[in-house]
N, C-alpha and C positions, 0 to 999 in steps of 0.2 A: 504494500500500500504506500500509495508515494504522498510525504508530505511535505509542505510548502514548507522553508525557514520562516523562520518565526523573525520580524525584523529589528534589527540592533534599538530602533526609536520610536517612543509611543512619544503620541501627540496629545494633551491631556487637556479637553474642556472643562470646565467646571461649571456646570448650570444650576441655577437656583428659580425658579419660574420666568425662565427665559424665551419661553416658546418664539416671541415675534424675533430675538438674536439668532436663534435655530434657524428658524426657517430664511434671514439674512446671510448669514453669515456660512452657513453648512455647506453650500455648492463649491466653495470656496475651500472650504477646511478639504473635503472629499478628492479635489480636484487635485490640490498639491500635495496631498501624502500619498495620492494613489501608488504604490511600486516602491516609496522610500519611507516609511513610516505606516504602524499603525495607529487609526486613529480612535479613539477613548473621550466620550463624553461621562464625565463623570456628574449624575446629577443629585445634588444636596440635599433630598428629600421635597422634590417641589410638590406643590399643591394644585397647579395649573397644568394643563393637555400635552405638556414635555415628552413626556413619556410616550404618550400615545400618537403622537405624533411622530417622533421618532421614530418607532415600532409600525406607522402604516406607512411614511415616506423615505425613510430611510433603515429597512432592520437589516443592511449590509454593515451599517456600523454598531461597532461595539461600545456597549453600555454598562458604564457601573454604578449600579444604584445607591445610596443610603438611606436608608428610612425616617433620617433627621437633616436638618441643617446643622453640617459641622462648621458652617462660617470661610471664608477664604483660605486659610495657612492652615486648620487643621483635615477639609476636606481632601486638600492637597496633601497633608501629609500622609492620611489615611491610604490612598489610592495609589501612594508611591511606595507603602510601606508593603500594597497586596500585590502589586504588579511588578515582574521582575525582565525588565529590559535594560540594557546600561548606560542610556540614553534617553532621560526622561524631556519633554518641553511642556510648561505653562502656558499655555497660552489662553488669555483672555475673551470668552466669550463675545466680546464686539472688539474682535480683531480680523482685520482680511490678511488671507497668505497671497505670495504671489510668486511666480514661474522660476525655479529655482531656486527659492528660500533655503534650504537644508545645505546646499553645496559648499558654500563658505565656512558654515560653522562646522560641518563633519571632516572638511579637510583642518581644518584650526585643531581641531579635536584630535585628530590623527598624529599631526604632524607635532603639538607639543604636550605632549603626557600631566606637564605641570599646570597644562590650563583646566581649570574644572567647569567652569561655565562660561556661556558665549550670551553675548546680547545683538540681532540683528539691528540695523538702521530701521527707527519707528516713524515714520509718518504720519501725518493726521490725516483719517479716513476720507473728511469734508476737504481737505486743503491737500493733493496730497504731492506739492512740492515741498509745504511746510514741514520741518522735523513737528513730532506729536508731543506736545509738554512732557508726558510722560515716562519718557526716554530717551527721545533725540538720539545721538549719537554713543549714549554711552555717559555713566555718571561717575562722580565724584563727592566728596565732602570736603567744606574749608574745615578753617581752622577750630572755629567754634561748633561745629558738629550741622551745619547747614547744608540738603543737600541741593546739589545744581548738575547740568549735563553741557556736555560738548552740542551745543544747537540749543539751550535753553539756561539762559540766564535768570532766577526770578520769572516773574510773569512776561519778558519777554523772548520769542521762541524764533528763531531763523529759518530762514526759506534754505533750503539741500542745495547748494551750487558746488559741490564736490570739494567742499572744504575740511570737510572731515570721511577724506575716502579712505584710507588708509588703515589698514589694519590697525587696533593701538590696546594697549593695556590699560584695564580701569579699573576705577574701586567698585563700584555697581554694577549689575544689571538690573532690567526695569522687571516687573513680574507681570508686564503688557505681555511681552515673551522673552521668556528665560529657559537657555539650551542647556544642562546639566548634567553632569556624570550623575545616576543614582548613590553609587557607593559614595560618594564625596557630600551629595544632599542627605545621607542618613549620617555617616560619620561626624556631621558639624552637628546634629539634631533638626535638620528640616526647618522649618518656617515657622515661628514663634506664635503658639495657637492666640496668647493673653493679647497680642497687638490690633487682633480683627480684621484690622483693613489698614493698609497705608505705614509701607515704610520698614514693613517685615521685610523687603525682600534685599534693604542696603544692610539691614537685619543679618541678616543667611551670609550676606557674599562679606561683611568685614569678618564673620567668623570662618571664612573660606580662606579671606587675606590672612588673617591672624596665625591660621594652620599651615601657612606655606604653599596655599592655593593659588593660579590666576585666575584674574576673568578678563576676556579681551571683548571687544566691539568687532562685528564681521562686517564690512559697512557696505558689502553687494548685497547680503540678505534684506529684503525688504518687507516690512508686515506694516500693514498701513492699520491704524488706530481710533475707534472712535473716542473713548476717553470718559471722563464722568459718566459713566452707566449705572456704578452706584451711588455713586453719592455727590452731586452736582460739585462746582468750584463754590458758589457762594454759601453750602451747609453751616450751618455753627458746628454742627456735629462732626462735619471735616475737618475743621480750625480746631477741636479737642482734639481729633486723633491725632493728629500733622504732629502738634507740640506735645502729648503727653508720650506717642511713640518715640519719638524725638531724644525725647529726655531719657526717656527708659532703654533705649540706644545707645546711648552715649555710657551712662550708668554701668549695663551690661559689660562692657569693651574697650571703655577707655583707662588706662592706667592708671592709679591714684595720683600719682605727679601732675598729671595734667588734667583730671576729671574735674577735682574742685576748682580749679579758676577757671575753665570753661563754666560749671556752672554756677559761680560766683559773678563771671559775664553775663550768662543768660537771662541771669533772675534781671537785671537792668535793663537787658534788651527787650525779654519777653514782655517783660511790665512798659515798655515805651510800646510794644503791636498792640497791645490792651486799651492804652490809653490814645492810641491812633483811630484804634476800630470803634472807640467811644464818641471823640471827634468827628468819624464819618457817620455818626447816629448808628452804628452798628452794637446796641448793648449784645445783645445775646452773643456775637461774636466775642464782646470784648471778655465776656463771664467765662467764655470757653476756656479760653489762654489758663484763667485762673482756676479753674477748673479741673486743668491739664495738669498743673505743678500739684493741686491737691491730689488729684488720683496720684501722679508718681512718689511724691512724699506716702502716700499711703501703702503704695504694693512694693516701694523700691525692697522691702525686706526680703520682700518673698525670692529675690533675685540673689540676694548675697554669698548664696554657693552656686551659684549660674554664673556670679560673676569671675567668681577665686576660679573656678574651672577653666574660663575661656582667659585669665588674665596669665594662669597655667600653662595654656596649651598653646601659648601666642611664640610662634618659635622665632621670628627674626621680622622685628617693627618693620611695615610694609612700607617698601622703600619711598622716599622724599616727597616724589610728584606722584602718588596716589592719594596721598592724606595730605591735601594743599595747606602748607604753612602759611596762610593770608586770608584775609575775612573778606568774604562775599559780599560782605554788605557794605564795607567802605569802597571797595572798587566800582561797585553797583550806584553807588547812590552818592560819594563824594568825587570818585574820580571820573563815574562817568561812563564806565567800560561795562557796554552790555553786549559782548560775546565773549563765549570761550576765550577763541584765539587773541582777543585785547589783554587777556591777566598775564599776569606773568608765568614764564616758563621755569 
């Protein structure tokens, strides 16, 4: 009996009553894994016709069910913990693939053993010469634990003119879509279930950096993005996550010598976005901010052998230009430089 190999890379949805993203976005999923990828809707316990839908338009593809919502990082961890390929990809339910996508990162993958995760070139789905807020070209963190990307400075985001083509080493990858060795995404512990949404996934790749991992940008692959599906840009509830992940980020990974005056910094800065978002009549915004430092003050305990662990296992501080010695927000806002390539080298 002749059977087919089973192929090196599952492509891994995650749906939560996403039926109208399904029925967008699937022809697309289908088309570009056909031959190099299998493809894995994993869905979260939805409530709405996912299922049945799936099952009457598409039951070529393979389904993993939960009978709950495990939320973004732990549905994902679940589904990587039951599937065993050595090549896992996130990719976000309002994301388009397109002609090619895998090639880049499967040879990046081959050709350097120490790379453990790839991030393609993101586009925005609506724009799609614009890099997509959400990953651009590939991320970083300054000094003070802010994060930003090659094509996304802050809230301003650059048009793709081949500025950033070139293969390059980064501190992040976005979780728009994230290419992964499985054993490297279990040996770090996966995606930090406590964070929810937003910021788990610079989360994942500093404890990748910290183990002697890389992650590089493949800047042929392209996956164009629509972006906000869950949780709009103007949320309060986005402005709590952003800063309490943030904080609890930094906490986790940063080394004592340098955690407390980062966030002996922050507590001034953060309390100036509070008092900005007040100014712009935004209370509930500004309650967030605050909001944020009280959840962290509250859970930072539960961390304190989460932190000894990774602050342990950190084998050789990741070199100079990953972890930007310079603050994003004086170059941004005093000197004026709103691209990548404007900061310093």
């Amino acid at each position: 009996m002749h059977h087919e190999p089973q192929p090196q890379v599952a492509v891994l949805v995650l749906n939560w009553n996403g039926r109208a993203l399904l029925e967008q976005f699937l022809p697309s999923w289908v088309e570009h894994t056909r031959g190099v990828a299998e493809l894995i809707i994993v869905d979260n316990g939805s409530t709405d016709d996912s299922l049945p839908f799936l099952h009457q338009h598409y039951p070529e593809v393979r389904v993993l069910s939960f009978d709950t919502n495990y939320g973004f990082a732990e549905g994902y961890n679940r589904a990587i913990h039951e599937l065993n390929y050595p090549i896992v990809v996130l990719l976000n339910s309002d994301a388009g693939l397109s002609s090619g996508w895998l090639d880049e990162p499967l040879r990046l993958l081959t050709e350097h053993p120490d790379v453990a995760a790839i991030q393609p070139t993101i586009r925005a789905y609506h724009e799609p010469q614009r890099y997509e807020y959400a990953g651009a070209a590939g991320g970083y963190i300054d000094a003070l634990g802010y994060p930003f990307c090659r094509g996304r400075m802050l809230d301003t985001v650059e048009l793709d003119e081949g500025q950033y083509n070139t293969p390059a080493e980064i501190f992040w990858a976005s979780g728009a879509c994230l290419i992964v060795r499985r054993s490297v995404y279990l040996e770090v512990g996966g995606l930090d279930p406590h964070f929810f949404a937003h910021q788990e996934e610079i989360d994942l790749c500093w404890r990748m950096n910290a183990r002697g991992h890389k992650v590089m940008h493949a800047p042929s692959s392209l996956v164009y993005h629509v972006g906000g599906g869950s949780l709009s840009m103007e949320s309060p509830r986005k402005v709590y996550l952003n800063f309490r992940n943030n904080l609890l980020m930094l906490y986790k990974n940063l080394p004592s010598r340098k955690l407390y005056l980062v966030l002996l910094m922050r507590i001034f800065l953060d309390t100036l976005a509070s008092l900005l978002y007040l100014v712009k009549l935004r209370p509930r915004h500004a309650l967030s901010v605050i909001e944020a430092w009280r959840s962290f003050l509250i859970v930072r305990g539960q961390y304190e052998a989460v932190r000894r662990e990774n602050i342990r296992l950190t084998s050789t501080p990741p070199s100079p230009d990953i972890l930007k010695p310079y603050s994003l927000l004086w170059h941004y806002y005093v000197r004026r430089e709103r691209t990548y390539n404007a900061l310093p080298r």
